[in-house]
N, C-alpha and C positions, 0 to 999 in steps of 0.2 A: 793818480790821474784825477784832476778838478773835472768834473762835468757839470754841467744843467741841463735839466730838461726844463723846455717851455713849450705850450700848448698853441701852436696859429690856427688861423683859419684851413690852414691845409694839411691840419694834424702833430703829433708832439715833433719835437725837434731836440737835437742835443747841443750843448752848445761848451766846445773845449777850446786849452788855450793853444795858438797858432803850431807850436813849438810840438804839442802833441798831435796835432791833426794832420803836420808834415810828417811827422815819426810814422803815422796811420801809411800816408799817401807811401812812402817809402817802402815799407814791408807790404803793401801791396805790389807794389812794383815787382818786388823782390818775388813774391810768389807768384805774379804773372810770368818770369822769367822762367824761373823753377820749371815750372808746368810745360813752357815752350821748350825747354831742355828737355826735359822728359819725356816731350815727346820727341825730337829730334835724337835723344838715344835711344828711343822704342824702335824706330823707325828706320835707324842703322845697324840693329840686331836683326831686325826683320831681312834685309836687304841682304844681308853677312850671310844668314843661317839659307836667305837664297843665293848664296854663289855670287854677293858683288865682292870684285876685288877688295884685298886693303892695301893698304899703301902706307910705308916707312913715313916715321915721322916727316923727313929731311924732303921727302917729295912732295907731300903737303906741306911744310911751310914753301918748298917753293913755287908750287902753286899759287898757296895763298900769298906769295910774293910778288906776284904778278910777271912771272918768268913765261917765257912762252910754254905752254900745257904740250904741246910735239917733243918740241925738242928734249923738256924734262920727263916724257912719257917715253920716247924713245929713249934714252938713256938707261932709264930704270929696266929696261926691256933689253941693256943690253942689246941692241941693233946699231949699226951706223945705216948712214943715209941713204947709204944705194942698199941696203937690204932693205930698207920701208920703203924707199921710194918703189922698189922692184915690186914689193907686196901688192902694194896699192896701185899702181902701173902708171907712175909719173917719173920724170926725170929726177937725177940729183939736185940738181941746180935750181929746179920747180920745190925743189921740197927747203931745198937751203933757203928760199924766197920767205915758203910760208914760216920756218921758226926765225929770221927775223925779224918778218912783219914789213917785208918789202910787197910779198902778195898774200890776199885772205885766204883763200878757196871757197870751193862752194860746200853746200851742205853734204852733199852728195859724197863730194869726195874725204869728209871729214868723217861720213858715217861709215866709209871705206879704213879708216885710219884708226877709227874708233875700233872696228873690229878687228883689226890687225895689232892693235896694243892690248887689245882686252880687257878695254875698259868704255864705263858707260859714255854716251855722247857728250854729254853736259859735262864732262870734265873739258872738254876740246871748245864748248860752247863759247868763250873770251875772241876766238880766231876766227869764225864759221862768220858767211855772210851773204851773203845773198850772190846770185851770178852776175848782177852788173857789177856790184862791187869787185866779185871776184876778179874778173876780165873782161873792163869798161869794154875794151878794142874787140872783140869776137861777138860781146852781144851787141853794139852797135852793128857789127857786119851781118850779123843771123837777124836783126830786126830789120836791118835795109831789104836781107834778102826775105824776109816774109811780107815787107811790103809791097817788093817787084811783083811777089808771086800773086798776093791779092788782084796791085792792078790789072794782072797779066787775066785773070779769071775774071776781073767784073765787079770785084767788090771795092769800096770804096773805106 
């Protein structure tokens, strides 16, 4: 490795050619990865040795394939539909909705689902949504009817 040092006004400096100071930037990279890996396998031993599930390769890649998280969690769980749906206490047809991605559901019912598969929330996290999202038509009808009721009482 060619180096120089030279002396500025704001103390010495080195000074190497491009070719090695990319090679520098690179294997820093490289050990900042490192390090975030290390932690994220610190962090999934911690998780394991408390009782979070694992999961077969074939269900994380399809997860991280962007398949619906339900229907590939149900699966693996061994259930059909009208036994989760039963679980969680929605229709089959309400559940066929949510793993195509015709309806969201809401958080609520997702933390129901979550613990009926036995697995953390944040796997389900990709389908969960808020309840107007979930069922624009019933909160529009529950905020009409908390508006009736306001005016009915005086508030504005």
């Amino acid at each position: 490795m060619k180096v120089r040092f030279e002396t500025t006004p704001n103390g010495d400096v080195a000074i190497l050619p491009r070719a090695e100071y990319e090679r520098l930037v690179a294997l820093a990279a490289e050990a900042e990865e490192n390090v975030g890996t290390a932690r994220l396998v610190a962090r999934a031993k911690k998780d394991i040795a408390e009782g979070a599930p694992l999961l077969p390769l074939e269900v994380a890649d399809a997860l991280a394939s962007g398949e619906n998280p339900i229907r590939v969690l149900r699966r693996f769980r061994d259930l059909t539909q009208m036994e989760l749906a039963g679980m969680i206490g929605i229709t089959q047809g309400y559940l066929s909705d949510l793993e195509s991605g015709k309806r969201k559901g809401t958080l609520e019912l997702h933390q129901k689902t979550a613990r009926a598969l036995g697995v953390p929330l944040d796997l389900l996290a990709p389908v969960i949504s808020s309840r107007r999202e979930a069922d624009p038509a019933r909160y529009a009808k529950d905020l009409a009817y908390i508006h009736k009721m306001r005016r009915q009482r005086g508030f504005r």
